[in-house]
C-alpha positions as CSV (number, residue, x, y, z in Angstrom):
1,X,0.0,0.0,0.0
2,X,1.1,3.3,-0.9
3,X,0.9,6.6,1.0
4,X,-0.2,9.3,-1.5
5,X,-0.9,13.1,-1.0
6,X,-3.2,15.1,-3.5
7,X,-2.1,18.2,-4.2
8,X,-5.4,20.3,-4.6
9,X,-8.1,20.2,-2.8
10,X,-11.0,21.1,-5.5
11,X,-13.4,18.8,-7.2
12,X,-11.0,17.1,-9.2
13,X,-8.9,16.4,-6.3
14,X,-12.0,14.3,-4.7
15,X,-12.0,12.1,-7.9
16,X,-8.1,11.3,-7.5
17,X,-8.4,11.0,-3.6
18,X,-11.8,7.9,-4.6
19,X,-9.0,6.5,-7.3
20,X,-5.9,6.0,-5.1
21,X,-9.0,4.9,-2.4
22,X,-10.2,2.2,-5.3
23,X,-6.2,1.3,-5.9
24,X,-6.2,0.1,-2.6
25,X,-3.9,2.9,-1.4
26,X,-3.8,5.2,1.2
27,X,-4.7,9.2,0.9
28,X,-2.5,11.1,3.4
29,X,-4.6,14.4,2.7
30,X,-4.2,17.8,0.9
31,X,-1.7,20.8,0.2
32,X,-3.6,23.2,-1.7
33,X,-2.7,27.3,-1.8
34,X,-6.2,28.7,-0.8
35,X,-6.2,31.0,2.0
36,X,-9.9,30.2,2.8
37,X,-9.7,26.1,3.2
38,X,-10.9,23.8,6.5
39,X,-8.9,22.2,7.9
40,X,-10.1,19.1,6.5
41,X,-11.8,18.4,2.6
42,X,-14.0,15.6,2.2
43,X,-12.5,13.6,5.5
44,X,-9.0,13.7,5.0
45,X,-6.6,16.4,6.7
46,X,-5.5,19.5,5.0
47,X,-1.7,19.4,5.3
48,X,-0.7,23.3,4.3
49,X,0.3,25.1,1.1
50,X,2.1,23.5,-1.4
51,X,5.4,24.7,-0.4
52,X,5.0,22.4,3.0
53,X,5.4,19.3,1.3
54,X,9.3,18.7,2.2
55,X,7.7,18.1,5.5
56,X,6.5,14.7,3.6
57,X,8.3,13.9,0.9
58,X,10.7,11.2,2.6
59,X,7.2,9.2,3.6
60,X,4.7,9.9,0.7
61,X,4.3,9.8,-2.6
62,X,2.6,13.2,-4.4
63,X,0.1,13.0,-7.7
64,X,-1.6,16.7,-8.4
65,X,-5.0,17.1,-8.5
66,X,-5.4,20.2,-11.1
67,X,-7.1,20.1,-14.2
68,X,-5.4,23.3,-15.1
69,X,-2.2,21.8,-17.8
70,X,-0.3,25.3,-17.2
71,X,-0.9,25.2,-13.1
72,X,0.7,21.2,-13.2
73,X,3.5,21.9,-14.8
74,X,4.7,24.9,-12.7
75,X,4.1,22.6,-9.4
76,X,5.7,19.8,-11.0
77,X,8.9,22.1,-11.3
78,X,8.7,23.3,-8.1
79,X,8.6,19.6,-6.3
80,X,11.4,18.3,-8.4
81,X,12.4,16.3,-5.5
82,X,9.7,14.1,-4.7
83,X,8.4,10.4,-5.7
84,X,5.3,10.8,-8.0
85,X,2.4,8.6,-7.7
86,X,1.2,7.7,-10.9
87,X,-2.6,7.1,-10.8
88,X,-5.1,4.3,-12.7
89,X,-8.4,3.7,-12.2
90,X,-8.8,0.0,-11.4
91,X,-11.9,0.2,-15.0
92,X,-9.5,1.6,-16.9
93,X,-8.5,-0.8,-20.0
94,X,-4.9,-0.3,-20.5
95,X,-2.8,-2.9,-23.1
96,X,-0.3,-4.8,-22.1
97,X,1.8,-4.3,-25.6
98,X,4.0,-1.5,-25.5
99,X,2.4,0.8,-23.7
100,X,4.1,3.5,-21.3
101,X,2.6,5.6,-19.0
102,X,5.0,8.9,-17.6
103,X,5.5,9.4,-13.6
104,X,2.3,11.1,-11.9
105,X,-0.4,10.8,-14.4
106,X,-3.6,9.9,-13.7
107,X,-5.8,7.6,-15.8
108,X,-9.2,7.9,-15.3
109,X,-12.6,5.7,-14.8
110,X,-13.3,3.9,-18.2
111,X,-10.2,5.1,-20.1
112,X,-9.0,2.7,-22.2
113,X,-5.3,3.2,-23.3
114,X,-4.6,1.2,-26.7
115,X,-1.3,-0.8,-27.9
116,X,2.0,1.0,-28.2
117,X,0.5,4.4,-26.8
118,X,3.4,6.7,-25.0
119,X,1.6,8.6,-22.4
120,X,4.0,11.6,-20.9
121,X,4.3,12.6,-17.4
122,X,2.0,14.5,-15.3
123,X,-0.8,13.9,-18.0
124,X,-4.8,13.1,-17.3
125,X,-6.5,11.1,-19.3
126,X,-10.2,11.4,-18.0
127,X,-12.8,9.5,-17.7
128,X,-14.1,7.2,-20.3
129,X,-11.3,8.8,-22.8
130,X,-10.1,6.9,-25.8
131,X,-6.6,6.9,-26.7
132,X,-6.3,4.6,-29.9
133,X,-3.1,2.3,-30.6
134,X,0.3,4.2,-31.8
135,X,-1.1,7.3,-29.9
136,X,1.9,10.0,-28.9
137,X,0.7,11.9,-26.0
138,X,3.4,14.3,-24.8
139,X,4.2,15.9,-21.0
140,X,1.2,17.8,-19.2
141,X,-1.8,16.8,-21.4
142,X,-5.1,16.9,-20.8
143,X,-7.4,14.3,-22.4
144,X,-11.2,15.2,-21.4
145,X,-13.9,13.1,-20.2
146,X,-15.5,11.0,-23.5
147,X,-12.4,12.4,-25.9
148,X,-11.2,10.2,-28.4
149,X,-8.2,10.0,-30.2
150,X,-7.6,7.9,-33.4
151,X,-4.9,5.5,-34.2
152,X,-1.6,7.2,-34.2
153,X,-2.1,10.7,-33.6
154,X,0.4,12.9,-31.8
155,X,-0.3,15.3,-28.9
156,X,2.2,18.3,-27.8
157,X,3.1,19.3,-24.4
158,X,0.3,21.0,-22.7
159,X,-2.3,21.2,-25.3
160,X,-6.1,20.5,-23.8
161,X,-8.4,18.1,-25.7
162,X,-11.7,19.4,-24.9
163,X,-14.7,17.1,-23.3
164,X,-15.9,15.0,-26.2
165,X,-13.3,15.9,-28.9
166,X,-12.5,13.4,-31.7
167,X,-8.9,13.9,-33.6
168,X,-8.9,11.5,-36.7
169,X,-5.9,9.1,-37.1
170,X,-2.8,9.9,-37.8
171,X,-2.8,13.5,-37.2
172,X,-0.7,15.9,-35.1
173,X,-1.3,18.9,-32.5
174,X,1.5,21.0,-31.9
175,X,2.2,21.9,-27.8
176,X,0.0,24.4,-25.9
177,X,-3.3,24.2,-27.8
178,X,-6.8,23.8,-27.0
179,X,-9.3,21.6,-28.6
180,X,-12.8,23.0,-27.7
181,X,-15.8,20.6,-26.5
182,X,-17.1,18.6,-29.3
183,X,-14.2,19.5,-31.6
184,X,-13.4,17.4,-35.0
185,X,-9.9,17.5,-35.8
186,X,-9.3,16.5,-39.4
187,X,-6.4,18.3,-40.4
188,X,-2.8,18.6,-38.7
189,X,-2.9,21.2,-35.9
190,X,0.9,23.1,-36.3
191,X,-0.4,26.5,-34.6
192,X,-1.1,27.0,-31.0
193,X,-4.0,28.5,-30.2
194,X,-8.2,27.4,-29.3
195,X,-9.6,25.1,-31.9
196,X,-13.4,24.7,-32.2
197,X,-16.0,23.5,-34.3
198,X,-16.7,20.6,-37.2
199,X,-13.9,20.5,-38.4
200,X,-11.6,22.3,-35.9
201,X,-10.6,25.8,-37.0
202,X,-8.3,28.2,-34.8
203,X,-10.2,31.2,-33.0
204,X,-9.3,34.6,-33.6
205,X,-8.8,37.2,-30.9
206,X,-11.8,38.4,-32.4
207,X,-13.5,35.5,-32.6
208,X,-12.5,34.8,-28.6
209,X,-13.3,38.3,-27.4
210,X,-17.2,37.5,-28.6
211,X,-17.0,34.2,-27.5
212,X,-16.2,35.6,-23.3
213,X,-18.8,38.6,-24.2
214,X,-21.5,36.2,-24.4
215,X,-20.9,33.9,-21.4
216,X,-20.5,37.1,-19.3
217,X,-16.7,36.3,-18.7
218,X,-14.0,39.0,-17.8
């Protein structure tokens, strides 16, 4: 059994803390950097800020719990030092050919991870994702709930494949993009920048400035 602390105590934080509870692991608790926080979240201790976790490191291993691809990768630099849990769901269906699967990622319910798939560190694949055979799937991504990805596509550092998202087979996204919700990328992606629509075409500032109008955003 392992001893595992989530770093951030939000909603996505409760699914990781039920997964390393269905892996027959133990949840320590929570660092998180809110001010406002209990002193517990959903049962288990809050341990302090992020920066507190040299108090642990020597007895637990770490996974974070943030959905945000930017926000990982910063913590993940600044805990360089640590042992990474790497998280997956006991439903997920992953091959056993050639398949790798990066320190501190997280594999969610109903994922199923294909044959010869390279899956990069600190990466979620969420719930009831698809990642087809030959799939590249670089540091930091985020694979939304119900995405698929074809047969040998390639996924940059960082980029976001929105909930529901389909990418054809053997295509490529370049690093640090986004692939809006319901998305269908047909085309190589070698621009970053938010992709929406059937097929996937980039957003304009323009285009994006209407878009946060409309839902009241600031």
């Amino acid at each position: 059994m392992k001893s595992v602390i989530v770093i951030g105590a939000s909603g996505y934080g409760k699914v990781v803390a039920d997964l390393i509870q269905k892996s027959n692991d133990r949840v320590v608790g929570f660092l998180d950097d809110q001010a406002d926080l209990a002193d517990t979240f959903i049962g288990y201790p809050l341990l302090g800020l992020v920066k507190d976790y040299s108090n642990y490191k020597d007895t637990a291993e770490f996974v974070i719990a943030i959905g945000n691809q930017g926000i990982r990768e910063k913590i993940a630099a600044r805990l360089w030092d640590v042992r990474w849990y790497t998280a997956i769901h006991p439903s997920a269906v992953r091959s056993d050919i050639q398949v790798r699967v990066g320190e501190g990622t997280v594999i969610m319910a109903n994922a199923v991870i294909n044959s010869a798939c390279q899956i990069g560190r600190h990466c979620i694949i969420n719930s009831g994702a698809v990642v087809e055979h030959d799939n590249q799937i670089a540091d930091f991504v985020h694979v939304s709930v119900g995405a698929k990805l074809a047969g040998t596509v390639s996924v940059g550092k960082a980029s976001w494949i929105g909930v529901g998202a389909t990418v054809s087979n053997n295509l490529t996204i370049c690093s640090n993009c986004i692939i809006g919700a319901g998305a269908v990328v047909v085309d190589d992606i070698k621009e970053a920048g938010t992709y929406v629509g059937v097929p996937a075409k980039k957003m304009e500032k323009t285009e994006m400035k209407k878009e946060i109008n409309v839902r009241g955003g600031g």
